[in-house]
N, C-alpha and C positions, 0 to 999 in steps of 0.2 A: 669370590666371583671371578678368579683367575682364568678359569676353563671358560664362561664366556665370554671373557676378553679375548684370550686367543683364539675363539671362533670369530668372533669377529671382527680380528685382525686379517683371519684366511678370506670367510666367505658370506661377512655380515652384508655389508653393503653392494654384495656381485660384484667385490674387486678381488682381483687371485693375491695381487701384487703390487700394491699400490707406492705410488713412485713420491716423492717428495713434489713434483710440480700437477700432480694432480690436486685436486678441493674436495674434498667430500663435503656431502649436505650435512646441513648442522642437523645436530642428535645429542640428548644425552641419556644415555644410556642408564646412568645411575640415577638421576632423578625418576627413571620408570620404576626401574629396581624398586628404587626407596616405595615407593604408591603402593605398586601392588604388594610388596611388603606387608604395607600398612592395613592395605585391604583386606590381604589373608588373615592378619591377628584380629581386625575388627573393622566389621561388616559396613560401621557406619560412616569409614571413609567413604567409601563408594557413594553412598547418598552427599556427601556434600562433592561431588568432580562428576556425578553422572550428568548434570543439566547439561554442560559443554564439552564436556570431554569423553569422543567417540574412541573407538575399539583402532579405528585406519591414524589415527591421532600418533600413535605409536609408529616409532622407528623401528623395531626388532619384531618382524612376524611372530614370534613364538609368543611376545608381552603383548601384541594384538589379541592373541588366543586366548591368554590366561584372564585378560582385562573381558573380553567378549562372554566367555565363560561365567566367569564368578557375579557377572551385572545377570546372566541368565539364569541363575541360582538365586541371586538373591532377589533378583524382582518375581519369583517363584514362592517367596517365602521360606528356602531352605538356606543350610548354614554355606558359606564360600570359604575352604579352608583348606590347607595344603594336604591335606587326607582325601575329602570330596572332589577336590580338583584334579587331580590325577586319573582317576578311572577316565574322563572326558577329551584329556588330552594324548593317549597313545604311548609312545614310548619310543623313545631319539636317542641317541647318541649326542650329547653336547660336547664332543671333545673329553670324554673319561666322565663326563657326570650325564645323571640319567634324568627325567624332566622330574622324576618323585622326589628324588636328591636336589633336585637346581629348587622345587616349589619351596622345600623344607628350607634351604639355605634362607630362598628371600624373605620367609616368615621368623628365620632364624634373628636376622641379621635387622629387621624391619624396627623403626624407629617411630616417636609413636603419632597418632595422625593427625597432633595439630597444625602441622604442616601439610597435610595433604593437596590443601587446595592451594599451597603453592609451587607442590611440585606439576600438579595436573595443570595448571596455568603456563610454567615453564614447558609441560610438554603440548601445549596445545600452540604455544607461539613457536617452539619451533617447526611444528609442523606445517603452520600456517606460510613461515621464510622458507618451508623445503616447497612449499606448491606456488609461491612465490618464484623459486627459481624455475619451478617448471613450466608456470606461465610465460617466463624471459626468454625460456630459450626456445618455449612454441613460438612465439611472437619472432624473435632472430627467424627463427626457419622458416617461417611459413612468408616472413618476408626477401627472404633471397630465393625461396623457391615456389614463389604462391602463382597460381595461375592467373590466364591473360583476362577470365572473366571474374575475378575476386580483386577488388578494387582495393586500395588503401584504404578508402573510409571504410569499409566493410572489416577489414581488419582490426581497426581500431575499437568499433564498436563490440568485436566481439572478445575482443581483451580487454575492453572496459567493463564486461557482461560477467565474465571468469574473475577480474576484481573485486567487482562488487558482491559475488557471490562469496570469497571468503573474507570479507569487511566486515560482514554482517554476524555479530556473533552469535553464537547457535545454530547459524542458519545453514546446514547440510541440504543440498539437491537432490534430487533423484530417489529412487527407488519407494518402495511399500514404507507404511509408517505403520506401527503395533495399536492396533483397536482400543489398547489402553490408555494410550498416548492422546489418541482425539478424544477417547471420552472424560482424561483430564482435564484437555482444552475447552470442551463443553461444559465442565462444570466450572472453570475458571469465568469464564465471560459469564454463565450464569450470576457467578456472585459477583461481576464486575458490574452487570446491569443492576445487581440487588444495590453495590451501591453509590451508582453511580449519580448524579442528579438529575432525576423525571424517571429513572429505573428502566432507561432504554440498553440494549443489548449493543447497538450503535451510536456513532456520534450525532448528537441530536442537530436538526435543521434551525430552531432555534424558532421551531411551528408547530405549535403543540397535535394541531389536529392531524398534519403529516408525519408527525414523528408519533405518532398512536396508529397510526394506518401501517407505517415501514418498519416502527421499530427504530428509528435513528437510521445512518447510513451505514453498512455492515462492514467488515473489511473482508478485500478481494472482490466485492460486488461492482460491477461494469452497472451503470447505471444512465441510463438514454435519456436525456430531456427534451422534446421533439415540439415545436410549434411551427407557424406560419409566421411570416416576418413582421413584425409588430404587437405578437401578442405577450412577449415580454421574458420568454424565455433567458435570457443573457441576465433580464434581471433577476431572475429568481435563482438562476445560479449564484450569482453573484451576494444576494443578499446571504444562502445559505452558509456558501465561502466564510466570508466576514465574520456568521455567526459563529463558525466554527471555530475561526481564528480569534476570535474576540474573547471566547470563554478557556483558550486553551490555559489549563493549569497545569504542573509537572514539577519532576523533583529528579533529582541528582542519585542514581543508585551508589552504593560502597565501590564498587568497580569502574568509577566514571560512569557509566551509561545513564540513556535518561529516559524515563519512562511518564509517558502522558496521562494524566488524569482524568482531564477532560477536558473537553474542545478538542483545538490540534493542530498542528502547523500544514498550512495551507499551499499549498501550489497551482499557477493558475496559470494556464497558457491560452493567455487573447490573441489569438491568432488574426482575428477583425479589427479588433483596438488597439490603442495605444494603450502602454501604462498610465499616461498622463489620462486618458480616456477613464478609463477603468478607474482612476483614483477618484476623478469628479464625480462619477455617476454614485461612489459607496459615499466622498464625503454631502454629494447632495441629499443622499439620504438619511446619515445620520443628523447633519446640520439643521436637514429640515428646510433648506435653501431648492430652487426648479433648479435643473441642472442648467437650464437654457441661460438663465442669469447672472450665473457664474461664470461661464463662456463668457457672455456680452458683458461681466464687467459692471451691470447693471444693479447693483447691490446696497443695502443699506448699510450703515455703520454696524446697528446690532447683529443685521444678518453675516457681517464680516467676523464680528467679534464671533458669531456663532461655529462659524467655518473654522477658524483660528485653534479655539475649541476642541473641535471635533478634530481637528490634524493634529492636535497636542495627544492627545487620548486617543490615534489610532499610529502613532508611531512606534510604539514601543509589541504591538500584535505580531506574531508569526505568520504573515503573508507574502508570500513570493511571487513575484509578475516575471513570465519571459512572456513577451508580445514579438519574437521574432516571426516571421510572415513565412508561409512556403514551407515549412519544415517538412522531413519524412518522419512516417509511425518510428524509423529506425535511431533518427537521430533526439525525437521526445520521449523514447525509451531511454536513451544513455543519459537525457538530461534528467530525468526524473530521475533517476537512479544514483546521482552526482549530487540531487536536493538529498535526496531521505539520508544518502552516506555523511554529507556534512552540518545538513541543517536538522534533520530529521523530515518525516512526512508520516499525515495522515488522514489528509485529503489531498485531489487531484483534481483538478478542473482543465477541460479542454471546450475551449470555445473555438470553432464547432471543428465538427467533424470531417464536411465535403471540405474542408480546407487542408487537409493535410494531406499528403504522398503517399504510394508504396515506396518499396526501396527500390525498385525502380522506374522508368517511364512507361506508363500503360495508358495514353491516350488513348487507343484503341481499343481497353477495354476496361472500361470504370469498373464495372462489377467486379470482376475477379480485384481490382488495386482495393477497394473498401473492404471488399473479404479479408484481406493481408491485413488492412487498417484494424477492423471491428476485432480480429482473432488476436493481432497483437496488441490492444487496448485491455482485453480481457487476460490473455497472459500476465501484460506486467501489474493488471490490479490481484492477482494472486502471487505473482513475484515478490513485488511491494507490500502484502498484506494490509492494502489500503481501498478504501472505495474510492472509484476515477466517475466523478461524472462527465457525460461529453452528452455535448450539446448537438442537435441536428436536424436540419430541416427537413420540412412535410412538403410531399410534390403537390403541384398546383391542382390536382382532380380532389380535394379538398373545397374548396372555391367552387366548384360544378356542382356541388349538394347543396340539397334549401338546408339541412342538418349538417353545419361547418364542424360540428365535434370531432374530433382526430380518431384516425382508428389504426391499430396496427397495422393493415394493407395501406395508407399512405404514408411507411418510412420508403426514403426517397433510394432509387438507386440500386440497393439491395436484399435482399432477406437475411441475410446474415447481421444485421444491424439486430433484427429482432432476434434471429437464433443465437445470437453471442451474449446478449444482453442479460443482465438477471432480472434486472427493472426497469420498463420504458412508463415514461411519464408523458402524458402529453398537457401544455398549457391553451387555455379555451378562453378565452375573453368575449361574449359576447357582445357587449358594449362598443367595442372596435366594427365588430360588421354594423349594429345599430345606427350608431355616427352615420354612413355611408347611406342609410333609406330613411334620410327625412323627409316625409312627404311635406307639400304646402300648406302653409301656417293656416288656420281657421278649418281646417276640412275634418273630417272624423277620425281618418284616419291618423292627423295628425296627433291630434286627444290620446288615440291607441298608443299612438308609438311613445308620447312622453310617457306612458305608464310603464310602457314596457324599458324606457330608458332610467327612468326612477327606480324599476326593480333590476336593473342588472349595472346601477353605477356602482363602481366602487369593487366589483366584484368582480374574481375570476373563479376558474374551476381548474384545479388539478386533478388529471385523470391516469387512474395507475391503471393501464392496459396492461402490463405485465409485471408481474411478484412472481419470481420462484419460490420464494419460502413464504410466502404473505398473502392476505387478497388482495383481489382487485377491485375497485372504487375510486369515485371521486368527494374529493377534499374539496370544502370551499375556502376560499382567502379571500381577503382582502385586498386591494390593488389601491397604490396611488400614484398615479402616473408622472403626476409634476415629482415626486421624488424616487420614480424608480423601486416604488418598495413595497414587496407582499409584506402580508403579516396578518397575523389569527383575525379571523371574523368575528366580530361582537357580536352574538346571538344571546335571546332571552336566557338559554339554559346554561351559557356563559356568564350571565351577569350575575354579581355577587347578591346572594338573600339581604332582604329591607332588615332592617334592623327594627 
């Protein structure tokens, strides 16, 4: 390998002449050696370093070429070998060796590929510390020379955006992906729904009737939960959250990573509550305790032991609360992105929506700041490869109709709420408006209305106004208000056959 060393002593790295107080980027040049070596003698290195290691991975253009090449051969079905390879690649000058002479050496010299996947490992970290350095010294420059309207936080964020991007392992940005690649992914989640529990394609709601309607919650799916104030929207977030967190299962891969089974770890930003809020409202419901009485303190012995309980067995669940107040779309993008890098993520909850910023101040013009919000909500649930539900409310010309059911013309503010969304949900409680017109006791009327209060107690409707991949319909639940908690409606065709 003499002749490419001294090439790339002259003009590997675009230095003519490099001086002792210069640094070159780390590279090792002989670990690539060795791989593609190995790959030329046999093919089936390449299947074990293709999952993560790309062709730009490579330090030496020419081993970019030969590695880009021989993954295009052999995922073609033909052979990758220092004979086939050569017609593909031209013909160079290496310093006295010619690229049919240099392929021949590395197959020559190739040792054999039980090591592959730790040389392809070695060259994939140092490529990861070469784009490391190059995000250091964007970040140096852009802050001695950044302009008067590019803020520091703006900065930050956007080098915490470039970090996360190579944290992630696998995970490559930009450009076209090969038709064979997604329809791999297609049939992977297929067998993941075949065997997953309920054979949902998504993380299940933990509602049988909803998650037969949705499918489970998908990943990358931006998903709208929209009601009026009181009809319990926060809790059926909330309840599905839980559910999710509650079943997560997972396991430890060979390479440290950790990969989710089912359920999932959870992120929730109560932008309205407190965490302390939010913890009362999930243990009132499991407890089985009114939330109201756990507040006031008003509680029995057993119903404490209950609570006790239920906080013993909801400690140890992947749930994560930030309830900071005020935030921009900008800065619950870096924070989401800071969960999934250390905790992992694979739900998102935003409680609600009109409560957060653009990235900058546009009092003057709500619309266009939601448009930034809704577009970057939906970015980061395809960044994250996670469903983000966000919650948001319906304008008051809902209240103007004798038919209060929500329709997509009352998402509040913008159109883009719906245009960005995959799936808008809206929650309907009839019972809530009924409360409100009790006529006087003894009159006919009154007779009517208990009927109609006996038929819609207990009961809400989930209405899926919008499915891009699914239909539309409404779901019935079950509501019980003193503990905050939907859950499957018991109907005849639900209940188990007499024995």
């Amino acid at each position: 390998m003499a002749a490419l060393e001294k090439r790339t002593d002259r003009a590997l790295m675009a230095v003519a002449a490099p001086e002792a107080s210069v640094r070159m980027p780390p590279a090792n040049l002989e670990a690539e050696q060795a791989l593609l070596g190995a790959i030329l003698v046999n093919n089936d290195a390449f299947d074990r370093v293709s999952d993560f290691l790309r062709p730009e991975h490579f330090a030496e253009e020419l081993h970019r070429r030969i590695y880009e090449t021989a993954g295009q051969l052999i995922r073609a079905g033909k052979l990758a070998t220092a004979v086939t390879l050569k017609t593909f690649l031209g013909d160079h000058d290496l310093g006295g060796m010619t690229i049919p002479q240099y392929l021949a050496r590395l197959a020559a010299e190739a040792t054999t590929i039980i090591n592959a996947i730790d040389y392809g490992h070695a060259i994939h970290d140092l490529a990861v510390r070469r784009e490391l350095i190059n995000i250091g010294g964007d970040v140096v420059n852009t802050a001695y020379d950044s302009d008067v309207d590019h803020s520091p936080r703006a900065q930050i964020e956007e080098a915490e955006r470039k970090l996360y991007a190579i944290a992630e392992t696998g995970r490559y940005e930009g450009g076209f992906h090969r038709f064979s690649d997604a329809l791999a992914s297609a049939v992977d989640m297929a067998a993941k729904a075949w065997e997953r529990e309920g054979g949902l394609s998504g993380l299940a709601t933990g509602m049988q009737d909803l998650d037969r309607m949705m499918g489970g919650l998908q990943p990358s799916d931006l998903i709208i939960v929209a009601g009026r104030p009181g009809m319990g929207k926060t809790a059926l977030a909330t309840n599905i959250a839980f559910n999710v967190a509650r079943a997560f299962r997972g396991e430890t891969r060979p390479d440290g990573g950790h990969v989710t089974l089912n359920g999932g770890v959870v992120g929730f930003f109560s932008l309205e509550m407190s965490s302390e809020q939010l913890a009362t409202r999930i243990i009132a419901e499991q407890a089985e305790v009114p939330g109201y009485k756990i507040r006031r303190g008003d509680i029995t012995e057993t119903e404490f032991h209950r609570i006790s309980q239920a906080a013993r067995e909801m400690q140890s669940i992947p749930f994560f609360i930030d309830h900071t107040g005020g935030i921009s779309i900008a800065q619950l993008t870096a924070r989401a992105r800071r969960l999934k890098r250390q905790r992992g993520l694979d739900l998102l909850v935003v409680d609600y929506l009109q409560l957060l910023s653009g990235s900058r101040s546009r009092s003057d013009n709500r619309v266009q700041e939601l448009t930034e919000i809704t577009t970057g909500m939906k970015a980061l649930a395809k960044e994250l490869n996670v469903p983000i539900i966000a919650l948001s409310q319906l304008s008051r010309q809902v209240e103007a109709r004798d038919d209060k059911r929500p329709q997509l013309s009352d998402l509040r503010e913008s159109g883009s709420i719906e245009q960005d969304a995959d799936v808008v949900i809206f929650v309907y409680r009839e019972e809530y408006y009924l409360k409100n017109k009790q006529p006087r006791e003894g009159t006919p009327e009154f007779h009517d209305w208990q009927n109609e209060m006996e038929r819609a107690h207990g009961k809400a409707e989930v209405i899926i106004g919008k499915q891009r991949h699914g239909p539309t319909g409404t779901v019935e639940l079950a509501f019980e208000g003193e503990y905050t908690r939907f859950s499957d409606l018991a109907r005849d065709d639900h209940l188990p056959a007499h024995m």
